[in-house]
LONUDO-540204 format. One record per residue (C-alpha): y, z, x; residue in one letter. Coordinates in nm, 2 decimals, decimal comma. Example, Ala and Ser with C-alpha at 12.3 -4.5 7.8 and 13.67 -1.06 7.14 Angstrom:
((-0,45 0,78 1,23) "A")
((-0,11 0,71 1,37) "S")
This chain:
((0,00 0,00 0,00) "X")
((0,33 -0,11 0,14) "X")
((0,60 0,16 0,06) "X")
((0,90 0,01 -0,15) "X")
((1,23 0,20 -0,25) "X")
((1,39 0,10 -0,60) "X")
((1,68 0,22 -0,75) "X")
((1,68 0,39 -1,05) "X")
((1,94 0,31 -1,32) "X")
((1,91 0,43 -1,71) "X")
((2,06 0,29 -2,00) "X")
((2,23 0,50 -2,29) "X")
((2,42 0,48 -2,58) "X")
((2,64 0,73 -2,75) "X")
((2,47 0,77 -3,12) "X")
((2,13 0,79 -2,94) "X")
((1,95 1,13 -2,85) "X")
((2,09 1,17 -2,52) "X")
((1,81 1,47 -2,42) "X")
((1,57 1,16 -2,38) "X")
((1,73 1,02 -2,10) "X")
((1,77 1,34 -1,91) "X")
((1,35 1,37 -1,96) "X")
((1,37 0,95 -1,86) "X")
((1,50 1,05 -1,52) "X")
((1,23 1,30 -1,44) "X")
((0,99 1,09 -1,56) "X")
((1,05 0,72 -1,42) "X")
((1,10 0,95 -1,05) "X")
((0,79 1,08 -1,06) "X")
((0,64 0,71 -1,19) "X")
((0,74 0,60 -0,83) "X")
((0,70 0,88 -0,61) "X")
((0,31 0,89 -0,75) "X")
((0,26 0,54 -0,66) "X")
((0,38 0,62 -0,30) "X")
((0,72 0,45 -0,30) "X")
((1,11 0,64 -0,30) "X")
((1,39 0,60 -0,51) "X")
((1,76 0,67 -0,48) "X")
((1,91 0,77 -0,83) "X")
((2,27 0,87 -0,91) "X")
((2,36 1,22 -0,98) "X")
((2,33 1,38 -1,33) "X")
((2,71 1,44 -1,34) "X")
((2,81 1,10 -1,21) "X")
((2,85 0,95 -1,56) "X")
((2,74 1,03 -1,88) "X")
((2,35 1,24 -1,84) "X")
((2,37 1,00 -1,50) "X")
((2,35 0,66 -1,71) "X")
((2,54 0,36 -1,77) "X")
((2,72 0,30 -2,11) "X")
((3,03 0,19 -2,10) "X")
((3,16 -0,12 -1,87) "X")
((3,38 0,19 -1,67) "X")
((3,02 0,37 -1,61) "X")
((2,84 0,05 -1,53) "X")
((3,11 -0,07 -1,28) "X")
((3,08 0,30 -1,10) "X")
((2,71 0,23 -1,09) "X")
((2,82 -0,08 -0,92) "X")
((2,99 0,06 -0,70) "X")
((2,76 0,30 -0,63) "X")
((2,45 0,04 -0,57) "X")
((2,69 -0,16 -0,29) "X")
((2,68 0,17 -0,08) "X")
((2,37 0,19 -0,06) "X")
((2,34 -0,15 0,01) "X")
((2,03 -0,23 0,24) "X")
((1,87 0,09 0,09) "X")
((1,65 -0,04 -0,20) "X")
((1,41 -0,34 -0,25) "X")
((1,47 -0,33 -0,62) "X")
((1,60 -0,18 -0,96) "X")
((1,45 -0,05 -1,24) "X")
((1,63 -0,07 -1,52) "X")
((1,45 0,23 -1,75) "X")
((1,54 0,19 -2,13) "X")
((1,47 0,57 -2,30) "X")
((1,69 0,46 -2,59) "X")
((1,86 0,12 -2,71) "X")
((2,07 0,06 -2,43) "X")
((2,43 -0,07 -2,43) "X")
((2,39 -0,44 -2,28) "X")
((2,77 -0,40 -2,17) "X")
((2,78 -0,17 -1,92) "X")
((2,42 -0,28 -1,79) "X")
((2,57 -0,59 -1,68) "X")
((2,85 -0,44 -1,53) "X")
((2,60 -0,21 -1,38) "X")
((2,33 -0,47 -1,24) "X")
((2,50 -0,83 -1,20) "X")
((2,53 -0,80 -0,81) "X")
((2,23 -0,59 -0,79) "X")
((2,10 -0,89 -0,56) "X")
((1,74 -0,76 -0,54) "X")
((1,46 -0,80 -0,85) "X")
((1,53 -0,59 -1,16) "X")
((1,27 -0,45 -1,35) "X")
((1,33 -0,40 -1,76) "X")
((1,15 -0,11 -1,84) "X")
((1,18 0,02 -2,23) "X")
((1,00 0,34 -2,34) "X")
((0,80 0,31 -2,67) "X")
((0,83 0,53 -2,99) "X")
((0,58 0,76 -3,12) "X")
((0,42 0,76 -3,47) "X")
((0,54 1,11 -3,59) "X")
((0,88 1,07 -3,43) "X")
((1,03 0,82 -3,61) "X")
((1,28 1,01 -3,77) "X")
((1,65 0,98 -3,62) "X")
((1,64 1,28 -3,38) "X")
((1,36 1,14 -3,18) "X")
((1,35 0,77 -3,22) "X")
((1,43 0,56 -2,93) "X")
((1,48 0,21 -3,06) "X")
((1,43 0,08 -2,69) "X")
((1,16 -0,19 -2,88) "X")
((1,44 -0,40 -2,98) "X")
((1,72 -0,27 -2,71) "X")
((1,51 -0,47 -2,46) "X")
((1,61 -0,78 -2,66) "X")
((1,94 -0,68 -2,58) "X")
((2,01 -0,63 -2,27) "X")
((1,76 -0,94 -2,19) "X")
((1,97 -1,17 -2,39) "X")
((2,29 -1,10 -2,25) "X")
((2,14 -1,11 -1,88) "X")
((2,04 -1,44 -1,92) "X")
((2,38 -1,50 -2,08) "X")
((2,52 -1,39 -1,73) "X")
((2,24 -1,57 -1,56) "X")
((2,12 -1,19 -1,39) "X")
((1,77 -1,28 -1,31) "X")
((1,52 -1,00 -1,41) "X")
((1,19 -0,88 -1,47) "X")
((1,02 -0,83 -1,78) "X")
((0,59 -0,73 -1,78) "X")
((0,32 -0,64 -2,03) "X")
((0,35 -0,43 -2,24) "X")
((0,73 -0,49 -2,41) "X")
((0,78 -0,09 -2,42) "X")
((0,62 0,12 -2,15) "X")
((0,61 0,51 -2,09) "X")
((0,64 0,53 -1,70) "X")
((0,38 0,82 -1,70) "X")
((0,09 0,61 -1,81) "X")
((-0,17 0,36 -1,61) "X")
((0,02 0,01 -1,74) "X")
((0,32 0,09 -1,62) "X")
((0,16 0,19 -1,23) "X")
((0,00 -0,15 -1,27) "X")
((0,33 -0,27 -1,35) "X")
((0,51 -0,10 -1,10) "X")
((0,22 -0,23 -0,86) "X")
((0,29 -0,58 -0,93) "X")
((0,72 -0,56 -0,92) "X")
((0,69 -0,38 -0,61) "X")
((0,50 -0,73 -0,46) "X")
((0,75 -0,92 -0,66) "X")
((1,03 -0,73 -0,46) "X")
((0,83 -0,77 -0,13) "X")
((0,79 -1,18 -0,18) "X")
((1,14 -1,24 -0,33) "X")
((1,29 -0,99 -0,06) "X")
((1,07 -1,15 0,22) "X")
((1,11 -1,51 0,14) "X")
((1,48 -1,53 0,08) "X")
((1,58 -1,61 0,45) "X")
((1,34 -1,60 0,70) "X")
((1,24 -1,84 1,02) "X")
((0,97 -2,07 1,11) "X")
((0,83 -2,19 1,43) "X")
((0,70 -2,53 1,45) "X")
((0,51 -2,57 1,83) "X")
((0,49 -2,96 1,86) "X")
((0,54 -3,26 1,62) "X")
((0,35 -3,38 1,36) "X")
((0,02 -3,57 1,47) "X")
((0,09 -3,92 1,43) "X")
((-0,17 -3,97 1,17) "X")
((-0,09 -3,64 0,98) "X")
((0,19 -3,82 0,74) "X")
((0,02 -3,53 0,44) "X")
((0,18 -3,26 0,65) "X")
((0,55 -3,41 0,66) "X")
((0,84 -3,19 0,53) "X")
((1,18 -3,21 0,51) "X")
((1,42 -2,93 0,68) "X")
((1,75 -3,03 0,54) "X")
((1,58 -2,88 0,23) "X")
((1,37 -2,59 0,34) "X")
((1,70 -2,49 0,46) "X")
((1,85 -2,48 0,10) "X")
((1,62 -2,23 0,05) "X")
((1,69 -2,03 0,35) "X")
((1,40 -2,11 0,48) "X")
((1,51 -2,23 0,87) "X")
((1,27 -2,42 1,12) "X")
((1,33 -2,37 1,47) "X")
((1,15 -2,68 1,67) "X")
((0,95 -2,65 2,00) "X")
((0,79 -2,93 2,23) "X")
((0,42 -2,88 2,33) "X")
((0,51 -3,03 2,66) "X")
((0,71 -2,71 2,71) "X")
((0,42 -2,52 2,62) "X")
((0,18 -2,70 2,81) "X")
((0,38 -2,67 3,15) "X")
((0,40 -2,35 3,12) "X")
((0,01 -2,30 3,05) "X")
((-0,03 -2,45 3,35) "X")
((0,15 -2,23 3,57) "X")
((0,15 -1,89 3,39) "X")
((-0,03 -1,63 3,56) "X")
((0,01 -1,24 3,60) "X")
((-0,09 -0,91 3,46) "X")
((0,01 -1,01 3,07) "X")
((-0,24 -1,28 3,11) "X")
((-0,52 -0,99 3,22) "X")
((-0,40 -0,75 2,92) "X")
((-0,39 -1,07 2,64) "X")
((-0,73 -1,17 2,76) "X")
((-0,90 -0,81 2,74) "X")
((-0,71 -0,79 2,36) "X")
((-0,88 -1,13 2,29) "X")
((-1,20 -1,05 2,40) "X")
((-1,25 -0,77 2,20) "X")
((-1,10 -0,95 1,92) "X")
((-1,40 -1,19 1,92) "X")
((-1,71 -1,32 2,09) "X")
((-1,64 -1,48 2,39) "X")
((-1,94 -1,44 2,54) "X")
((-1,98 -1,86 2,59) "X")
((-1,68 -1,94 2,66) "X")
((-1,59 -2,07 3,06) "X")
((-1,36 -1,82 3,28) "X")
((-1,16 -2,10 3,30) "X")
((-1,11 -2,16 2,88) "X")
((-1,05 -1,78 2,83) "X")
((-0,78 -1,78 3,05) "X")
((-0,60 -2,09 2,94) "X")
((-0,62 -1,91 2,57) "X")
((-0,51 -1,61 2,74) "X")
((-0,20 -1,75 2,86) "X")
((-0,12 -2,00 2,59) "X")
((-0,10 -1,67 2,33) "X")
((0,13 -1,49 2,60) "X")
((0,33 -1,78 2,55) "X")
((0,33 -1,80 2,17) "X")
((0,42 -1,44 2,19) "X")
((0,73 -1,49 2,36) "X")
((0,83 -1,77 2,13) "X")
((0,76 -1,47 1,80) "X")
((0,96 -1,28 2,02) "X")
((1,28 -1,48 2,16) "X")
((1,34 -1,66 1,84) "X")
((1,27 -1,41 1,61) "X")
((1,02 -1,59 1,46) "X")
((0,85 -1,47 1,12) "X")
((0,58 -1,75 1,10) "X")
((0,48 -2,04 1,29) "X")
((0,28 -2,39 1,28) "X")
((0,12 -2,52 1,58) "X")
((0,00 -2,90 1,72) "X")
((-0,35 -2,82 1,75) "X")
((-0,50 -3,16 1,88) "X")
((-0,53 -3,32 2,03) "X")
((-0,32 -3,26 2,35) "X")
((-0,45 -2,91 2,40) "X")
((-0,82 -3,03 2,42) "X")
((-0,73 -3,33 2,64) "X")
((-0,45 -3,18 2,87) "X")
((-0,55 -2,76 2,87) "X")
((-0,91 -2,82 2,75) "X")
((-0,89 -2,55 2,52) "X")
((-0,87 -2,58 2,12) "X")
((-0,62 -2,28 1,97) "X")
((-0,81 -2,17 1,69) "X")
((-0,91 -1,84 1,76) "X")
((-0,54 -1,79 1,91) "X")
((-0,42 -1,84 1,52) "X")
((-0,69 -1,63 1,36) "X")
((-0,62 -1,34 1,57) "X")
((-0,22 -1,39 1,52) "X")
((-0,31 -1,44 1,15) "X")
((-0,47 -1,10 1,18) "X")
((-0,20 -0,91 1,35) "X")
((0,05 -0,97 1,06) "X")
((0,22 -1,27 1,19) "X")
((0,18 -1,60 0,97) "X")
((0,05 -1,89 1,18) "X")
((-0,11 -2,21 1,07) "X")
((-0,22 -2,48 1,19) "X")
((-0,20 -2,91 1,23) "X")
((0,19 -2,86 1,20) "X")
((0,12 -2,76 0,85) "X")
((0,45 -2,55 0,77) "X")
((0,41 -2,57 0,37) "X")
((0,11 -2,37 0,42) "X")
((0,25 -2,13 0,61) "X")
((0,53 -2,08 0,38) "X")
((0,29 -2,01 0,10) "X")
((0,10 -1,83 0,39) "X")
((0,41 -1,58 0,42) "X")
((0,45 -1,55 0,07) "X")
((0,09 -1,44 -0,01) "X")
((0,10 -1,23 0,29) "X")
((0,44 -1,01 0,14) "X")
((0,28 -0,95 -0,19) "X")
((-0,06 -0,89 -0,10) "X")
((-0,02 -0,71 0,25) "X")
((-0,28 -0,86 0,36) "X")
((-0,36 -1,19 0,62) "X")
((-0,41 -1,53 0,46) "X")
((-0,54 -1,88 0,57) "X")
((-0,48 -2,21 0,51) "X")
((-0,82 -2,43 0,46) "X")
((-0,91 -2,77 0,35) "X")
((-1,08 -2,86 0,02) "X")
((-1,31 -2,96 0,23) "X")
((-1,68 -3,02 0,08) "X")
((-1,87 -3,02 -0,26) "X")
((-2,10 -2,71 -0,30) "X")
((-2,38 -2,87 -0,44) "X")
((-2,38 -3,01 -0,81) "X")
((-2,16 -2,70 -0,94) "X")
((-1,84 -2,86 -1,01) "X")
((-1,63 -2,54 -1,00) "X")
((-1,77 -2,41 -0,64) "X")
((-1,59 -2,60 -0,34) "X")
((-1,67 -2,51 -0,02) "X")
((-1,30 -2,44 0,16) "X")
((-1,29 -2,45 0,58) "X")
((-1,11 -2,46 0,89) "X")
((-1,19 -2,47 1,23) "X")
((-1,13 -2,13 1,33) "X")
((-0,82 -1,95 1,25) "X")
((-0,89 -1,77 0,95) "X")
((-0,84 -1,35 1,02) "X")
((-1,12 -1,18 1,14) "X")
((-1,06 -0,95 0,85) "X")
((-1,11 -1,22 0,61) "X")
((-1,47 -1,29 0,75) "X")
((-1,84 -1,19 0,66) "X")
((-1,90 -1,07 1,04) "X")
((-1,75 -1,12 1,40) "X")
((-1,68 -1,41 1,51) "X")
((-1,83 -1,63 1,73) "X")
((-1,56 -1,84 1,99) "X")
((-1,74 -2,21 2,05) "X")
((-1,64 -2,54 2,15) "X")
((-1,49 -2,73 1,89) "X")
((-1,79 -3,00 1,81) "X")
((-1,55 -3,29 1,72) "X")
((-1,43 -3,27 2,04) "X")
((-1,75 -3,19 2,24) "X")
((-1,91 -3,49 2,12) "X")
((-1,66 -3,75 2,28) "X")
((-1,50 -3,53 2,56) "X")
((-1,76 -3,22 2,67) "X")
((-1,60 -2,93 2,77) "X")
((-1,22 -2,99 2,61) "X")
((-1,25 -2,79 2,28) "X")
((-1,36 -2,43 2,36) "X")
((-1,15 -2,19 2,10) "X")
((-1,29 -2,23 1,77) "X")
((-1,37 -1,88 1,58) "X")
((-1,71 -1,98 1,37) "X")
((-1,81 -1,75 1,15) "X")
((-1,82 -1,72 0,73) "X")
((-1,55 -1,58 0,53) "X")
((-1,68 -1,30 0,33) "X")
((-1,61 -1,25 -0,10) "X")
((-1,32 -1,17 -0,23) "X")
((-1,13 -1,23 -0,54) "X")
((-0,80 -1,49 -0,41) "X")
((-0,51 -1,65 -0,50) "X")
((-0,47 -2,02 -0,37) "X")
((-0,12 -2,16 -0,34) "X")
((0,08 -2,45 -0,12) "X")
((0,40 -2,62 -0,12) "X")
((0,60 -2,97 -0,05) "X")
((0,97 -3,07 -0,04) "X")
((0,99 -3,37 -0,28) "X")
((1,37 -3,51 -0,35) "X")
((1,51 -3,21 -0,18) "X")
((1,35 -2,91 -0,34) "X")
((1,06 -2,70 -0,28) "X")
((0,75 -2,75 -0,52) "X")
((0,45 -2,46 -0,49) "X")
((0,17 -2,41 -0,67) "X")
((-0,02 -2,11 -0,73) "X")
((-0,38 -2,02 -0,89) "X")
((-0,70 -1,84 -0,85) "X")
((-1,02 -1,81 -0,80) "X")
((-1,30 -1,58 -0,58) "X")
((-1,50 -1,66 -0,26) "X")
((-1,88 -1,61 -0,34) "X")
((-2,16 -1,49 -0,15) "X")
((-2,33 -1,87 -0,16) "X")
((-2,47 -1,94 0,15) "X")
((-2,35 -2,25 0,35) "X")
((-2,63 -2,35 0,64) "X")
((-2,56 -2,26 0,99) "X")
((-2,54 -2,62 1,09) "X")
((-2,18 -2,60 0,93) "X")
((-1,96 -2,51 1,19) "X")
((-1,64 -2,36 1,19) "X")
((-1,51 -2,04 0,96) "X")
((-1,56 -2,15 0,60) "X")
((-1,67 -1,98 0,27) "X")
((-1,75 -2,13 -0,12) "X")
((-1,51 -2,06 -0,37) "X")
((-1,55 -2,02 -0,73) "X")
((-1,26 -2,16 -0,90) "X")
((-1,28 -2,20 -1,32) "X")
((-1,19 -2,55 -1,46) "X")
((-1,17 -2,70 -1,09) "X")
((-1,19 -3,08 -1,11) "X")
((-0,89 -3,10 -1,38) "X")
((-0,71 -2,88 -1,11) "X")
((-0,83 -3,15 -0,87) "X")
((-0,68 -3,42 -1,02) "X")
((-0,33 -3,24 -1,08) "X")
((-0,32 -3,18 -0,71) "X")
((-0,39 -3,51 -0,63) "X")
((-0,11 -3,68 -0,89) "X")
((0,14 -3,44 -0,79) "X")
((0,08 -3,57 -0,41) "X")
((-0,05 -3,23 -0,27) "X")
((-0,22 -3,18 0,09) "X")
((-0,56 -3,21 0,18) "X")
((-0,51 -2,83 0,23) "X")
((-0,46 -2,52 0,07) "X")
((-0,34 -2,15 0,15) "X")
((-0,56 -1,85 0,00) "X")
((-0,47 -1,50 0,02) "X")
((-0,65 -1,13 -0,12) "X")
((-0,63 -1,07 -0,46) "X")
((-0,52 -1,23 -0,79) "X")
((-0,12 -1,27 -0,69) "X")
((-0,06 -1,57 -0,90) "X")
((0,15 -1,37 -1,21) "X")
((0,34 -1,21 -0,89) "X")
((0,41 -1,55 -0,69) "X")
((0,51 -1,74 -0,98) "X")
((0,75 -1,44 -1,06) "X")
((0,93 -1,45 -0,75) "X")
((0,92 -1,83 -0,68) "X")
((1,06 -1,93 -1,03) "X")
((1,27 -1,62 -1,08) "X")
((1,41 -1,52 -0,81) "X")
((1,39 -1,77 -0,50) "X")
((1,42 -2,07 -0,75) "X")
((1,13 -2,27 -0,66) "X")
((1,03 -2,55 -0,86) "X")
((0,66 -2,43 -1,00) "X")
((0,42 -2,67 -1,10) "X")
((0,11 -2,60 -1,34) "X")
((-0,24 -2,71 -1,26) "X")
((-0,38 -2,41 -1,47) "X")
């Protein structure tokens, strides 16, 4: 669980039972703190019972958000009562995080007009007249919610990765180490509009790379190869290869480091193989597994999706190609990459071998490849393009199985169940998607398609 801090705001209005948002702000508190995240909140005596009702109220609330700017990841707006839309707005329309619409329900038995909350139809409200203002917000299952019970911690579960995506992916920086392979025209992209997005590409030639492969030496090169080997098996690979990967992930290391980088993409043939006889998969894999985004083929859509799945999840992703039929089962497909998939997301340890494509032609120029199986889990499959300037993602689901794919297979690759898959097929292929996809842990599509529509202004396309 990846610890968020929202801040709390509470709507009121002055013929409502005001007792019942005193009990809100105990109650939505505690909400968070038991789901391991922090808060900030006004003071009681700041406004009226410490809510917002009036536009004077809502623009102290303001004012009280921007100093504490930097501070939260989101806002929760809690409804106890039929909230006064005006001063919300006042309150939340700079906010510039997610907001979360929370609305308490009423009780049969308390109906009467001491006790009734009206927050039902208050929600309406302030909804309305947020997208009036254009305030982007979030509204979840149930309509009305009490914060002490188990569907509003699965809701406050899934804002919090709305929070983390939307946060994350509003400006970040990608690495891109060598040009697109000449053949490779799927993976093309256009910067001009990943920039629009604040998405920003920072460009590196593999020559530079490969010079300094070739002459890097010293004790980081000792203390990268000792991580790597007990990372994965090595146990077949050359002296010679192991070094070479050694110093070719010190050098990917400085690049994460001197540009600040947040993800990369990386040339992976065939220059590597032919000029440093080495082929970088297990090099992505374990950078994949320490947190830091990295695909490969110069694929940067998939390692945008990468990233995003990554935030909301908190866990590492891949990117795979739909690569083979599972049998006669037209929903299984068996999904597979050479190597760089996180050792966390496999069956077993890894085995580091030379890449057979290039073995067969060129013996000896491929060693790097991570074989192995990935192991079940549920996952969420997503990827991108830019298309006339914008940025177009998908996102659905599915779960890798425990089918068995023969040993013969090599590389890391796993069969996935996926429900309806051929029609999805055929909407990837008309709407001119990669020969690849990302997948990340867990059932994240409700979440991505949250932040990428709501927040970050994606375009979203449906193959569901």
């Amino acid at each position: 669980m990846i610890k968020q801090t929202f801040a709390l705001c509470f709507g009121n209005r002055g013929f409502m039972p005001s007792e019942l948002i005193l009990g809100a702000r105990e109650e939505i508190a505690k909400a968070v703190t038991d789901a391991g995240h922090g808060y900030i909140m006004m003071e009681e005596s700041d406004t009226r019972f410490g809510a917002v009702e009036t536009r004077e109220e809502g623009r102290l609330y303001a004012q009280w958000l921007a100093a504490h700017k930097g501070q939260y990841d989101g806002v929760i707006f809690s409804m106890p009562i039929f909230a006064d839309e005006n001063g919300a707005v006042e309150a939340l329309r700079d906010a510039g995080v997610p907001i979360l619409m929370q609305a308490y329900p009423d009780e049969i038995g308390k109906l009467d007009f001491a006790h009734r909350r009206d927050a039902y139809c208050g929600k309406f409200s302030v909804t309305d007249v947020f997208t009036q203002y254009q305030i982007p917000f979030t509204v979840l299952k149930p309509h009305v919610v009490h914060p002490q019970s188990l569907d509003f911690a699965r809701n406050l579960s899934d804002f919090a990765a709305i929070c983390r995506v939307s946060n994350g992916m509003k400006r970040f920086t990608v690495g891109a180490i060598g040009a697109r392979t000449t053949a490779f025209k799927t993976v093309r992209f256009d910067e001009i509009a990943l920039q629009k997005y604040g998405i920003t590409v920072e460009s590196f030639d593999l020559s530079e790379l490969a010079s300094k492969a070739l002459s890097e030496d010293g004790a980081p090169i000792s203390e990268k190869l000792r991580r790597l080997e007990k990372y994965s098996d090595f146990a077949k690979v050359p002296d010679s290869a192991k070094s070479m990967l050694a110093k070719i992930s010190v050098i990917i290391d400085e690049y994460i480091e001197t540009y600040h980088l947040d993800a990369l993409t990386l040339r992976c043939w065939n220059e590597m193989e032919t000029i440093l006889r080495v082929c970088p998969c297990v090099l992505l894999s374990e950078l994949n597994d320490r947190g830091i985004v990295a695909s490969c083929e110069v694929d940067l859509c998939s390692a945008i999706t990468m990233r995003a799945m990554q935030l909301a999840s908190g866990q590492p992703t891949a990117v795979l190609d739909w690569n083979n039929n599972y049998g006669d089962d037209e929903n299984k497909v068996i999904l597979f990459h050479c190597g760089p998939v996180a050792q966390s997301l496999m069956a077993a340890k890894g085995t580091v071998t030379e890449h057979k494509m290039f073995a067969k032609l060129d013996p000896g120029s491929g060693w790097g490849c991570n074989e192995g199986r990935i192991k079940p889990f549920d996952m969420t499959f997503s990827n991108c393009q830019t298309k006339d300037g914008k940025l177009i993602v998908y996102a659905s689901e599915g779960h890798f199985t425990e089918d068995k794919i023969e040993d013969s297979f090599f590389g890391c690759g796993g069969v996935a169940q996926i429900d309806d898959l051929q029609n999805k097929l055929i909407k990837l292929a008309r709407g001119g998607f990669k020969h690849h996809t990302s997948v990340g842990v867990g059932h994240m599509k409700a979440v991505l398609e949250e932040a990428f529509g709501i927040y970050l202004h994606y375009g979203l396309v449906s193959i569901d």
